[in-house]
C-alpha positions as CSV (number, residue, x, y, z in Angstrom):
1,X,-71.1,-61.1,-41.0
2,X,-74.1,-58.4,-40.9
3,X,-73.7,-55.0,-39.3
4,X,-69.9,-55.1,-39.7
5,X,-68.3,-52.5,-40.7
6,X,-65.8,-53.7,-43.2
7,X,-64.7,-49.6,-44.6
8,X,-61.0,-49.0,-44.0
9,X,-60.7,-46.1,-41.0
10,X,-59.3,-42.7,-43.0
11,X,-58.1,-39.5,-41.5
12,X,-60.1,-36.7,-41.3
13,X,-57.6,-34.7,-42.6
14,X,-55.9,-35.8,-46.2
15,X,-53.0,-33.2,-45.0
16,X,-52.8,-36.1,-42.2
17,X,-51.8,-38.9,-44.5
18,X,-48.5,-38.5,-44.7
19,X,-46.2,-36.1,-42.6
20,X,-42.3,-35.4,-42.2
21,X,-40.9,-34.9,-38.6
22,X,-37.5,-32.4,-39.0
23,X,-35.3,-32.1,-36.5
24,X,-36.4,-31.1,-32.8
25,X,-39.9,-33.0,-33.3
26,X,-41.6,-30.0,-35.6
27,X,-43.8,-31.8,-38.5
28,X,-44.9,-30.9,-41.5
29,X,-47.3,-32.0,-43.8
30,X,-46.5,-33.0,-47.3
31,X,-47.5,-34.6,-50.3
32,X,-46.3,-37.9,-51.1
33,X,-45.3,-38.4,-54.8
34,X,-43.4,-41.6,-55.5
35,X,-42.8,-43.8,-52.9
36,X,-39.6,-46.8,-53.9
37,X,-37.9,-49.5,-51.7
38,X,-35.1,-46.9,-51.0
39,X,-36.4,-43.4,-51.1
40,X,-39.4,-41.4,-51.6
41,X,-40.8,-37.8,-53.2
42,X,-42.7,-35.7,-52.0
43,X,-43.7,-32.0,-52.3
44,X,-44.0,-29.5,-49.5
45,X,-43.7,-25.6,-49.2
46,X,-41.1,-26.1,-46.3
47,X,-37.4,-25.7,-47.7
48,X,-35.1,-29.0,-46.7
49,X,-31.6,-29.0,-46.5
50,X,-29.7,-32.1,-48.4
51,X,-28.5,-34.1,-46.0
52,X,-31.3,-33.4,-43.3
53,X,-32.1,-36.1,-41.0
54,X,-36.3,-36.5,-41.2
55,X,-38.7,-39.1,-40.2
56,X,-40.9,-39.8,-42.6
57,X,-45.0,-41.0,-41.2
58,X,-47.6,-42.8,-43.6
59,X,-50.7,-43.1,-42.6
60,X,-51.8,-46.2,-41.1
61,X,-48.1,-48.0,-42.2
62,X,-45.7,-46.2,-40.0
63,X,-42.8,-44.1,-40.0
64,X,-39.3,-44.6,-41.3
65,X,-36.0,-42.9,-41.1
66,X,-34.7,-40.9,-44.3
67,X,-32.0,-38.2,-45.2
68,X,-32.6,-35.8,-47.8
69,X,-30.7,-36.2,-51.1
70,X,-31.9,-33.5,-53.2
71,X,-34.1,-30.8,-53.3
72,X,-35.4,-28.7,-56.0
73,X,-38.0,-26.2,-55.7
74,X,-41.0,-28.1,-53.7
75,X,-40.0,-31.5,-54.9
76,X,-37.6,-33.3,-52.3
77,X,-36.0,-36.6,-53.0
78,X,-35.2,-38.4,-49.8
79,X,-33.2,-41.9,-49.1
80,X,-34.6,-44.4,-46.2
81,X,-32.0,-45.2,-43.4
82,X,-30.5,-48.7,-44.4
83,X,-29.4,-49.2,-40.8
84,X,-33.5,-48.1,-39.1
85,X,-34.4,-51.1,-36.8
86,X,-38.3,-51.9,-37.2
């Protein structure tokens, strides 16, 4: 196993990790702060509506459908589609 490379490949850009598609393809970049089975957290300086449809992209795990539940100030709560195919 010499010379390989055995480093996990990372973005260049942390803003990069993880990323919320609205509406219409636009995406922003956000900061993830609790991630659960049926929702997640995160932070961003964009103001979502509750009940907005977004798509919801981790780095190097994929993307995953969601509506938004709850917002207050930065901090929006959003709840993964039950129904999203794989």
């Amino acid at each position: 196993m010499h010379g390989l490379d055995v480093t996990l490949e990372r973005p260049d850009d942390p803003s990069t990790q993880v990323r919320v598609s609205r509406r219409g393809g636009r995406e922003v970049p956000v900061r993830l702060r609790l991630l659960g089975y049926d929702g997640c957290e995160f932070e961003s300086d964009q103001k979502f509506a509750v009940g907005e449809p977004v798509n919801i992209h981790i780095y190097r795990m994929g993307s995953i459908r969601a509506r938004v539940v709850s917002r207050h100030r930065r901090i929006v709560e959003a709840e993964f589609d039950k129904y999203c195919p794989v």
